[in-house]
N, C-alpha and C positions, 0 to 999 in steps of 0.2 A: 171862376174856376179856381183862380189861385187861391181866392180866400177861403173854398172849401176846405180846397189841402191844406193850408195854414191850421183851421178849426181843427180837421182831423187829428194832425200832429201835436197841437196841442192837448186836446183832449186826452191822448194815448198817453203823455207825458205824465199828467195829472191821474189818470188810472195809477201808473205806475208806481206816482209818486206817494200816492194811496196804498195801493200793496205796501210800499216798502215800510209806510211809515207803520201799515199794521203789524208787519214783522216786526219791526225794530219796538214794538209796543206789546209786544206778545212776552205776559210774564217766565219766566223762566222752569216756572213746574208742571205748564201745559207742553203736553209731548212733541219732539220733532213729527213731523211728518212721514209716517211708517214706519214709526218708532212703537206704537201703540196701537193696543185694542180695544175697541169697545166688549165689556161685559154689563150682564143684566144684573145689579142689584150693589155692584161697586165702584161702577164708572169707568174707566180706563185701564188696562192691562198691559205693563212695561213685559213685551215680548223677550228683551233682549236680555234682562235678569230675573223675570220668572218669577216680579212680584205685581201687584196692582201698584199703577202709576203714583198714585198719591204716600206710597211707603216708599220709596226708591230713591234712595240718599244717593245710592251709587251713579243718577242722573242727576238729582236735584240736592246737591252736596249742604242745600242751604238749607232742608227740613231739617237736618240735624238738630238745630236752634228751635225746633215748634214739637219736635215727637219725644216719646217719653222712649229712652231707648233699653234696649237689656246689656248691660254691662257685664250679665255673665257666661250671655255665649255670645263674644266677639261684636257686641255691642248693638247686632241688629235692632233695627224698630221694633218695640216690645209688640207691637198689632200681628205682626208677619213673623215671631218668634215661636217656629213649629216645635223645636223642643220643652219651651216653657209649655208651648200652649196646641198639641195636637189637633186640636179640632180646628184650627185655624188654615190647615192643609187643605181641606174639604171645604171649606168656606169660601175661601180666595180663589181656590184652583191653582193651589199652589206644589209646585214636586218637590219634597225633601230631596236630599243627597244621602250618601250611606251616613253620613255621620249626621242626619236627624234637621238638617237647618236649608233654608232655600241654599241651591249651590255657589250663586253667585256671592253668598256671603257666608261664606264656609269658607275662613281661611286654611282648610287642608285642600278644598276644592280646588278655591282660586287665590293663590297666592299672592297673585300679580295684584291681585284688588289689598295687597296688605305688602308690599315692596316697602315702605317706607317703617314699617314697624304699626301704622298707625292705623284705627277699626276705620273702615269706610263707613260706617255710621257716625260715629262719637268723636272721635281727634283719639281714641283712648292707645297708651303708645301699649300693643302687645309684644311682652317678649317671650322668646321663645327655651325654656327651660333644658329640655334636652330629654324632659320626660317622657312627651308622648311617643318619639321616639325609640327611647330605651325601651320601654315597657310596654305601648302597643295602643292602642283605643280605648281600652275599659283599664289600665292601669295594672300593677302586678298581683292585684288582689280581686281585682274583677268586676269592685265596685261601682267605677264610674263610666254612667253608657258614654259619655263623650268627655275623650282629652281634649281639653282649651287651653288655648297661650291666657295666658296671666299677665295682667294689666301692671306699668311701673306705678307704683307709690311716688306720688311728688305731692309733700307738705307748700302749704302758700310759702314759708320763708324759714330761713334757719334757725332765724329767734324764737317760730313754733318750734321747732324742733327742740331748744335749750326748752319750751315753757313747759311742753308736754312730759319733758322726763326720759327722754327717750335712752336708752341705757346701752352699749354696745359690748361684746366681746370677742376675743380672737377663738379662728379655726385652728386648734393647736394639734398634734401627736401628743398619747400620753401612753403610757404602758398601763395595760388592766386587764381583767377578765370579763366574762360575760356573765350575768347573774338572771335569773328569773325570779320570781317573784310572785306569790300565789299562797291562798290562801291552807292552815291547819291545823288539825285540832288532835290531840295526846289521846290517846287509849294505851290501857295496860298490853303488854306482852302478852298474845293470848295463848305460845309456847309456855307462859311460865307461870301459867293463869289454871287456878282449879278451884271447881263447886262441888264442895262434901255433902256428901249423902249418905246416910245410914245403908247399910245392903241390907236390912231384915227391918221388919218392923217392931216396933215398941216404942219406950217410955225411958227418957232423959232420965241418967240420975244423975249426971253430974257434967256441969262445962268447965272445962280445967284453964281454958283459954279466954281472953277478953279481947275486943278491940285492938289495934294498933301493936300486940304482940308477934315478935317474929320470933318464928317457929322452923327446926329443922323438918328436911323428909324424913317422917316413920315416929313425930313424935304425936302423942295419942292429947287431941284434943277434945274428948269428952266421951265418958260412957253411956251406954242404951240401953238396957234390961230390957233383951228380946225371949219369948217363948219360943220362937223359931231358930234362936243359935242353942238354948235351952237342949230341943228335942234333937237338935244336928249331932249335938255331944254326944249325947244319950244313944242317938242311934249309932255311931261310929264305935262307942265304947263296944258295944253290943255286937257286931258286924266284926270287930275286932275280933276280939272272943270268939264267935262265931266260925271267923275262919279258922283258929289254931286247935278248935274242934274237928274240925272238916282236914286238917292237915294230922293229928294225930291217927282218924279215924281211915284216912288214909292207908300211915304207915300201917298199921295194925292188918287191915284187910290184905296190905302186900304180904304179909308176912304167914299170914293161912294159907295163903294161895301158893306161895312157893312151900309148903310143905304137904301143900297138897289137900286140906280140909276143905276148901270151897272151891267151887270154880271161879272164872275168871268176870262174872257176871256181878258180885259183888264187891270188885276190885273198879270197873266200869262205871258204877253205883257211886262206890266213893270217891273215884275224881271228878265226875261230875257236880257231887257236892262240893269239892274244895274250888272248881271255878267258878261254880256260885256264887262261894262264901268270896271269891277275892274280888267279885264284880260287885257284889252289894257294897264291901268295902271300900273301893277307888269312888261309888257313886256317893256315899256319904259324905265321904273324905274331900270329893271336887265341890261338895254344897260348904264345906268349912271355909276352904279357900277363897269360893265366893264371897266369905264374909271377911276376908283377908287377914285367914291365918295362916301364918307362914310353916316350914317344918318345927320350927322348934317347940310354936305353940301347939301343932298338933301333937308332938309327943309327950307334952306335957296334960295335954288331955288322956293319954292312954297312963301316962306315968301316974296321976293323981283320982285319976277317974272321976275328973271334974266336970259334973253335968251343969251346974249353973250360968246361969241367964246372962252375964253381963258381956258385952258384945265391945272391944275398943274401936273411934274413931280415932284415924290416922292423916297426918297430912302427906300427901304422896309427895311435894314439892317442899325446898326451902323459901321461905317470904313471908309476907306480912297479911294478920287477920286484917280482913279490910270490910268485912261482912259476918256479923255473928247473931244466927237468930236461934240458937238452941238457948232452951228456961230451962231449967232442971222442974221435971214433970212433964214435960211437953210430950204427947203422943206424936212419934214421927214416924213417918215410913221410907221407900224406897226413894220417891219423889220432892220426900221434903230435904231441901239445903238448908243444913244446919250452920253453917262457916263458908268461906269464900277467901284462899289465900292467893295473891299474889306475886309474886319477884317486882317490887317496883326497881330495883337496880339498871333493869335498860327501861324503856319507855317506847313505843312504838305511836309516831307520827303519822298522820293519814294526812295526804297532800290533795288538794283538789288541782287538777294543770289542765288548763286550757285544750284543745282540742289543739290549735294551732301550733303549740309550742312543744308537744308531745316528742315530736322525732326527735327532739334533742336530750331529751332524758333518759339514762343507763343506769343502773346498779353500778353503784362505788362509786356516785358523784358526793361529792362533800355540800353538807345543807346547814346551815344555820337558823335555828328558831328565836322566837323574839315572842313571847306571853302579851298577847293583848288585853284591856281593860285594867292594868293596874293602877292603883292609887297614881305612884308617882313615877315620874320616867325614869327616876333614878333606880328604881327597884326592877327596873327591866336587866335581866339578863337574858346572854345570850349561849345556847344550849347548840352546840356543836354533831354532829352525827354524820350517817352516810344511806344511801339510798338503797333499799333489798330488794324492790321488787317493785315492778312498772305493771299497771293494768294493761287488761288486752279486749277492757271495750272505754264505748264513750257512753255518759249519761244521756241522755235522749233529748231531757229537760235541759239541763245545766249545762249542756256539751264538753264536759268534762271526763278528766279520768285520773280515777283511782292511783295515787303513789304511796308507796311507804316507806318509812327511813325509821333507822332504830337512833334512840339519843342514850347516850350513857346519864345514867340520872345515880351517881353513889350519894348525894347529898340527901334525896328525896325532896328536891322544890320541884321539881316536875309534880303536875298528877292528870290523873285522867280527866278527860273533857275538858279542859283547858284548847282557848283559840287563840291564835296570834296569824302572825306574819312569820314562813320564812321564803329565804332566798337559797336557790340553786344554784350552784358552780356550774356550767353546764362545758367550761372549756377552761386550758390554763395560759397561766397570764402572758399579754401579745402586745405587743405597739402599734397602735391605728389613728387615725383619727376621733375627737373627739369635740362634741359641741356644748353648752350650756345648754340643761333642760329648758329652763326659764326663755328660750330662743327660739323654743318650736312650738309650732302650732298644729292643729291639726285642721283639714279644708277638704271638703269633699273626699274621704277617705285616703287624703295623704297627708303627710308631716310635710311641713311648709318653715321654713323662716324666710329672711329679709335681709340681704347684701345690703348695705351701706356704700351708696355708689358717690359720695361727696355731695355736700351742702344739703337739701330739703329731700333729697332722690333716694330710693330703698327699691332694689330688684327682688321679687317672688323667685323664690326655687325651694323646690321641691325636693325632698333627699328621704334616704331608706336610711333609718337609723336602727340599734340593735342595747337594751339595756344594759348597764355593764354592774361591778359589785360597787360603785359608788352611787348614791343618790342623787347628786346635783348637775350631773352630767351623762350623754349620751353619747356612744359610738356611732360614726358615721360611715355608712358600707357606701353610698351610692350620693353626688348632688354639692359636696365640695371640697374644698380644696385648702390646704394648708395655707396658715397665712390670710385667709380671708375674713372678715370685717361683717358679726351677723347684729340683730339687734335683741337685745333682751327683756330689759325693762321696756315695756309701753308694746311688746311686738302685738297684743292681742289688737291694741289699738289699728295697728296698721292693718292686720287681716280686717277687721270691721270696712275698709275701704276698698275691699277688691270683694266683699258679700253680695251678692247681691238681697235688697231689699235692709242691708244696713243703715247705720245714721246716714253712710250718704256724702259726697262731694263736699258737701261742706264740711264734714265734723273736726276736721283736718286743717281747717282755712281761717 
């Protein structure tokens, strides 16, 4: 009997000693014990982070080293990375969070899985900007569906950092204005802009003007020999006449009537003629005008009783012939432009601006233009003016809109259709912050540079900047701070290390 219970107790020992040794031999990616679920088609389902077992760094901290991971949203397993990869939700059985990623590795989710700074996937240290914060989920532009912390830049060693070129500068105050920037192109004045037209039809005898001649208003730049100002004469002279008949014949009938020879029926008779005769007159006389004779010339057609044919072209404005198609002989009519003057003394700019940038543009901001495509840079000059009038739609295409600024042009190097570059004053001069262009980058729809946080190390932040009237540098409204240390030369380099699907972990090492 004893040796039974001996055996027994043994044997339970050795069970046990079995169990234990299985446990203790149980690799560490097979799930605890109701830890996990079986699914059909992927093997095991980590219940407690709400991925399949075999992605679950957050239990099995040691896949990190075998999975390919996403370094661009907080370093999840690229398998289980629902915002890379939507269809991956339906496949796994997996639930996003509001912000698009399983929850358990959603550092807005769960934080506590990111205490350390560092991805429960990758080791990758996230830090945290201040941006998504300030500006909300999708950022202040709307662009991006998920704000993510931004991974530290750490080079292998300092001496890359000397190899690579990496260039720094300070966050300084500077006093400047704000300048926009946007594309224009020169048209004439179309105030001070006119296309001659004969008003009667006929035949050129003569163009008194050429090209490039500037001409006052009312001087006569070429005659017409019309048959229609011809009969105008002719009939006005006549309709003249006409009426000092009609006013003679007038008096005369007053004057039987008050003595009693007629009655008063051929006094009725003759003022009726005489308002005839002044209405055929004024109709004459308004066709003369149309052909833009003034009083003097008409009384010089009754003074001389000049019926002929020659009609004067006049330029209504002062400027310059800039268009001459009259030949002496040429058949022209009402339609045909014979001359095209001018005023190039102002010049009227057409501005194309942004949609975006529009609220900040007013009548009476000060613009500067700059002529694009010339030979040499030295020949650029810069053409000063002020802003008239703001459009009040947007292009549909181009999503632009319409500005115009007038340029004082007394030299005449402006001319029309001419494109360049100018810049808009849009506010006056302020002390603010100011970064090196050269220092910013742009990343998923924000401006980015790189803190210089001593030896190999550069912090990502994010900042709202605003262009100002210098070129080489930018205003900083929003992201840092005086005195601070960004990187310039080589920064594109460093964005390439926080891309994802860029050179990559190594290109840096």
């Amino acid at each position: 009997m004893r040796k039974i219970l001996v055996g027994a107790v043994v044997a339970l020992g050795i069970g046990a000693a079995v169990v234990a040794g299985v446990s203790y031999l149980r690799p560490d990616w097979l799930p605890r014990p109701g830890a996990a679920s079986a699914q059909p088609g992927y093997g095991l389902f980590c219940d407690e982070h709400g991925v399949p077992e075999k992605f679950c760094t957050l239990c099995h901290p040691e896949l990190k080293e075998k999975l390919l991971l996403c370094a661009e949203h907080g370093s999840i397993p690229e398998d289980v990375c629902t915002l890379c990869h939507p269809e991956l939700a339906k496949k796994y059985d997996v639930k996003p969070c509001d912000h698009g990623l399983p929850a358990h590795f959603c550092p807005k989710c769960h934080p506590e899985n990111f205490k350390d700074g560092t991805s429960a996937s990758a080791g990758l240290e996230l830090i945290d900007d201040g941006w998504c914060k300030e500006f909300g989920e999708k950022g202040p532009d709307g662009l991006v569906e998920y704000c993510k912390l931004l991974p530290m830049v750490r080079l292998a060693s300092t001496q890359l950092v000397k190899d690579v070129g990496l260039g720094t500068a300070s966050v300084e105050p500077d006093e400047h204005a704000h300048e926009l920037t946007a594309n224009a192109e020169t048209a004439y004045n179309a105030n001070r802009f006119a296309e001659i037209t004969p008003r009667a039809r006929g035949y050129v005898r003569e163009a008194r003007v050429d090209l490039g001649r500037k001409v006052k208003a009312g001087e006569v730049l070429a005659i017409v020999d019309s048959s229609e100002v011809s009969t105008a004469k002719a009939q006005y002279i006549a309709a003249d006449a006409a009426l000092k008949l009609a006013e003679d014949a007038l008096g005369r009938t007053g004057t039987l009537v008050a003595e009693g020879v007629v009655g008063s029926r051929p006094e009725v008779m003759a003022r009726t003629a005489l308002n005839q005769a002044k209405a055929n007159l004024l109709d004459v006389e308004q066709r003369l005008r149309n052909f833009q004779f003034d009083d003097d010339a008409l009384r010089a057609v009754l003074r001389t009783n000049d019926a002929k044919p020659p009609l004067e072209i006049r330029s209504p404005i002062d400027g310059t012939v800039i268009l001459r198609h009259a030949v002496n002989g040429e058949a022209v009519e009402p339609a045909t432009s014979i001359f095209t003057v001018a005023d190039t003394s102002i010049i009227w700019l057409w501005i194309d601006v942004y949609e975006r940038d529009v609220a900040e543009i007013r009548e009476g901001q000060a613009v500067s233009f700059v002529v694009s495509g010339l030979s040499s840079p030295s020949d650029a000059t810069t053409h000063a003016g002020r802003i008239t009038w703001v459009g009040a739609g947007v292009d549909e295409r181009t999503r632009t809109t319409k500005v115009r600024a007038e340029l004082p042009n007394p030299d005449g190097k402006l001319r029309s259709g001419q494109y360049g570059k100018v810049r808009i004053r849009v506010d006056d001069a302020h002390e603010a912050l100011t970064v090196a262009k050269a220092a910013v980058q742009r990343y998923e729809g924000a401006d980015i540079v790189f803190l210089t946080q001593g030896g190999s190390s550069f912090r990502p932040q994010r900042i709202k900047s605003r262009p100002i009237h210098r070129s080489d540098v930018l205003e900083v409204t929003w992201g840092l701070k005086s005195g601070q240390e960004v990187v310039t030369d080589g920064s594109f380099l460093l964005k390439t290390e926080i891309m994802k699907g860029s050179i990559g972990a190594g290109c840096c090492e």
